[in-house]
C-alpha positions in Angstrom: 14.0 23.3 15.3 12.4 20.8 17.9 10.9 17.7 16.9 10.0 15.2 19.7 9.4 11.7 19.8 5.9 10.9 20.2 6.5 8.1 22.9 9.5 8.8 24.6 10.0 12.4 24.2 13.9 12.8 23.6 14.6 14.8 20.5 14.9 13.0 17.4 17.4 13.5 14.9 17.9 13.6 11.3 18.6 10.3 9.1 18.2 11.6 5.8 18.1 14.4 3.9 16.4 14.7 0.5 16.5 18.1 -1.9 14.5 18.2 -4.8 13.4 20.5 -7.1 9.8 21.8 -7.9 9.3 24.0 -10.6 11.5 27.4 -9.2 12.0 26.4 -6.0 13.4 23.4 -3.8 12.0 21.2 -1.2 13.7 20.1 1.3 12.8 16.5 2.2 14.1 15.5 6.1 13.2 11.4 7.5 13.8 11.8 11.2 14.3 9.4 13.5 14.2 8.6 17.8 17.4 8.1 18.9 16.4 5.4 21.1 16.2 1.7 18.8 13.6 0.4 20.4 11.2 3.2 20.8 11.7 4.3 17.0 10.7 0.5 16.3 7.8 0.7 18.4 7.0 4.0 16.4 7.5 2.6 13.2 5.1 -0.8 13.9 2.2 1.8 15.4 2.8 4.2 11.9 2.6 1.5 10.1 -0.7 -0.3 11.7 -1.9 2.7 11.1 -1.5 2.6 7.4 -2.9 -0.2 7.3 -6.2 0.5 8.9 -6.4 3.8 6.6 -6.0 1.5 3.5 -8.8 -1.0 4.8 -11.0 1.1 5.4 -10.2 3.4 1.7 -10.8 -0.2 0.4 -14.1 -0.8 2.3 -15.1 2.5 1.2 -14.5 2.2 -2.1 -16.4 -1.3 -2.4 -19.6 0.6 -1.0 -19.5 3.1 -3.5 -19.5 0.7 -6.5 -22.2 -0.9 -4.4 -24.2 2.4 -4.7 -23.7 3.0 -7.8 -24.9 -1.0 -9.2 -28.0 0.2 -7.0 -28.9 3.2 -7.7 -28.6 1.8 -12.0 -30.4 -1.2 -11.3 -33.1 1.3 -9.8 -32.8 3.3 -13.1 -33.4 0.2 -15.0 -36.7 -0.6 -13.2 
C-alpha cells in the first residue's frame, strides 16, 4: 500500500496503529505520518487551518438558520 505525502511526495509511514471492534468485525485504525519533520509540520498547520475554516463556517451556518427560523415565526405571528 502507497500513501504519499501531499507536499513532498516521499512515502509516509505508519505512527500508529489502532484495532477496534465494531459489532462482528474490526477496524483497523492507521495515523500516518511524512517522514520528513518539517513537511509533516507544514501538513499538520494546513490540516489544521482547514478545520478551522470548516468549523467557522458550520458556525456561521448554523447562526443563519436560527436566523430563518426567528423570521419565518415572527412572520407567522403577523
Amino acid at each position: 500500500m502507497s500513501n504519499k505525502c501531499s507536499l513532498c511526495g516521499k512515502d509516509r509511514v505508519v505512527v500508529k496503529t489502532k484495532k477496534e471492534k465494531v459489532g462482528s468485525s474490526y477496524v483497523f485504525y492507521r495515523e500516518m505520518s511524512c517522514p520528513d519533520s518539517d513537511c509533516q509540520k507544514k501538513v499538520e498547520k494546513t490540516l489544521f487551518n482547514e478545520a478551522k475554516k470548516r468549523s467557522f463556517i458550520k458556525g456561521e451556518q448554523l447562526k443563519r438558520e436560527e436566523e430563518r427560523k426567528i423570521r419565518i415565526a415572527n412572520s407567522l405571528k403577523n
